[in-house]
Structures are given as structure tokens and as C-alpha cells.
N, C-alpha and C positions, 0 to 999 in steps of 0.2 A: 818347082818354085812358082810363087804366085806372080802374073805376069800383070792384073791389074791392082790398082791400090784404090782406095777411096781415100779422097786426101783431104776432103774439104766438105763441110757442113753449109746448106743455104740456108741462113735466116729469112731474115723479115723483107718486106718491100721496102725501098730507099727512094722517096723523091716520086714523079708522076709518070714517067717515061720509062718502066717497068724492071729497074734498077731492083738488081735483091744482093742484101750484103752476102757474107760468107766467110765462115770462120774455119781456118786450116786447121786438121786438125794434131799437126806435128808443131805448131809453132812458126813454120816458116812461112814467107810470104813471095818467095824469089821465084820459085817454081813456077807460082802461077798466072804471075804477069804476064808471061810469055802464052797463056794457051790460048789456041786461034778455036777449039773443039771442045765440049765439053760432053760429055756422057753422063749423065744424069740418073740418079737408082731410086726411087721411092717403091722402098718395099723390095717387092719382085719385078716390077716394072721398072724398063732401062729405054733412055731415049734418047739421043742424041743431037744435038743445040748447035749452031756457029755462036760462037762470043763474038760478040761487034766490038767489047771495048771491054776492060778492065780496069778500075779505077781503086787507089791506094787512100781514099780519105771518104769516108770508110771504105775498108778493105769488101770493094763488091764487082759486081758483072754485069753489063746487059747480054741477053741472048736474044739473036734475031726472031724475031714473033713473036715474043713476049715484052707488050708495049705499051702496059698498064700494072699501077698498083695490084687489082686484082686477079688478075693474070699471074704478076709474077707469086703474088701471095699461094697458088696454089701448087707453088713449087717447094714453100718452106716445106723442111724436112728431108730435102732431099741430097743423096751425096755425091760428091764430085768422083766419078774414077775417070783414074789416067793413066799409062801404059808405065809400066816399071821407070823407062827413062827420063819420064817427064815427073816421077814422086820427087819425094822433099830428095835433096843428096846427103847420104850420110856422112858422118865423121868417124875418124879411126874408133874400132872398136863397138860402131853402133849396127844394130841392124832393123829390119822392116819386122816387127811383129808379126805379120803375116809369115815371112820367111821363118819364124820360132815355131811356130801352132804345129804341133804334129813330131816332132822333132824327141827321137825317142832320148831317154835318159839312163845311161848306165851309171853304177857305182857297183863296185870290186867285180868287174868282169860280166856283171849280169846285169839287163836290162827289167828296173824298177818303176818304167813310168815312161809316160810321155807327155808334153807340155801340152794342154790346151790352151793356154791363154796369157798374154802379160798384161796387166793392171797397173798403173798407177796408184802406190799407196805415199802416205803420209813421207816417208825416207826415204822413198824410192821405188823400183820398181820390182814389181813381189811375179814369179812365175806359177802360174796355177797348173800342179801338176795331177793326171789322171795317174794312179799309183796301179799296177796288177792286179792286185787284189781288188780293185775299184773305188776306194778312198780317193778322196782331193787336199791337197796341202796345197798350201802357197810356201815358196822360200824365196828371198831377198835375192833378186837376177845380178849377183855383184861374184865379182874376183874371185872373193874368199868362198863362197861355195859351191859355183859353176866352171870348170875347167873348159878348155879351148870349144867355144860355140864352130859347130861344123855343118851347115844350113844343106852345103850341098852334098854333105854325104849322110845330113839327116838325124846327126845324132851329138849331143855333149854327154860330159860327165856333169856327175853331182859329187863333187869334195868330202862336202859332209854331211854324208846319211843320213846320220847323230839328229840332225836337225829334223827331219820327219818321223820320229820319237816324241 
């Protein structure tokens, strides 16, 4: 299982005192009031920051050293990781898309795929699956045709096959 998350996107610089906003990227904002550390990814390069402050109007940060407009500017783009226990918390039934990516798929006994990916579509959210034969579908990640998600033994069912026809 994935043990860091990237959970929050830095924007733009905020104000003169090197303030850069940051848009989580689960929706929630609870989690990271609380972080005294941030670990920082642009690209392939990973650095690690002390947070001085965390501010809710706009949702932003200062980090110690970074103590100008253009300073913090050349941080936009860069993403927030933080240790499993410090990501968003889920709710019954939800899980970390990272904990899906890999996670093989069976239907009637025999393993047809494996997820690479969940997306965000128009109704919800669509799982992009790598099919055996090496085709990609997406199907609708909901009840009716994914059966019990099993992260840490690595594997769900798919309901209905029917559907990657």
C-alpha cells in the first residue's frame, strides 16, 4: 500500500511575505491545518519545508525561507505529500485511489484486468481498467458493477463483464 499521498496542489503567490495559496486535492481542508512539515514534489524533485503558518481565507501556507512573492512563485505547481495518516480521512466505503492503481480484477473465476487508474467523469467516477489482452475501458467504480474492493489483498471483482463488450 501507498504510504505517501500527494494531497494538495500549490498555486499562485498570496500577499508579499511569500504566502502561496493551495488547493487540496480531495476536497477537504481539515487535514491540513494541522501540518507543521510539508514535502514538496515538482516533478521529480522532493524537498522538504517547515510550515510557519496555515491560513483558511484563502486556503494557503507560508514555509520558512520562502519570504517573497517571487520565491514563493517558484514553487507553483508543486504537490503537497504527506504520510498516509496525515491524507484526507475517509468515509465508509471510500478509498485512496492510490490504494486502487494496480489492484487486479476478476470476473467468473479468472483474473481480466487490472485497474490503472480512477478518473473523475461527468456521474461519477469511471475505473480505467488495463484488460489482458491489453485494451483499456473505463466502467462506472459504483456497487452495481464492482463487488467487495479488497486493497490489501489486492484484488475486486467486476459484476458485470457484459459491460466491457
Amino acid at each position: 500500500m501507498t504510504e505517501r499521498f500527494a494531497t494538495a496542489l500549490l498555486g499562485s503567490p498570496f500577499g508579499l511575505t511569500g504566502r502561496v495559496k493551495i488547493e487540496p486535492f480531495s476536497g477537504e481542508e481539515g487535514h491540513l491545518l494541522g501540518l507543521k512539515k510539508a514535502l514538496l514534489r515538482l516533478g521529480t524533485l522532493e524537498k522538504e519545508y517547515t510550515i510557519e503558518e496555515v491560513f483558511t481565507a484563502p486556503l494557503s501556507i507560508k514555509l520558512k525561507g520562502i519570504d517573497s512573492p517571487e520565491a514563493a512563485k517558484t514553487l507553483k505547481g508543486s504537490e503537497i505529500l504527506v504520510p498516509r495518516e496525515q491524507a484526507a480521512p475517509l468515509q465508509e466505503g471510500e478509498f485512496y485511489v492510490e490504494d486502487l492503481r494496480g489492484l487486479e480484477v476478476i470476473a467468473g473465476g479468472k483474473t481480466i484486468g487490472f485497474i490503472t487508474d480512477v478518473i473523475e467523469g461527468g456521474g461519477g467516477f469511471l475505473a480505467e481498467l488495463l484488460l489482458v489482452p491489453g485494451e483499456k475501458r473505463l466502467v462506472p467504480f459504483r456497487n452495481e458493477f464492482f463487488g467487495p474492493v479488497d486493497p490489501a489483498a489486492g484484488r475486486t471483482e467486476l459484476l458485470a463483464p457484459w459491460i466491457l463488450e
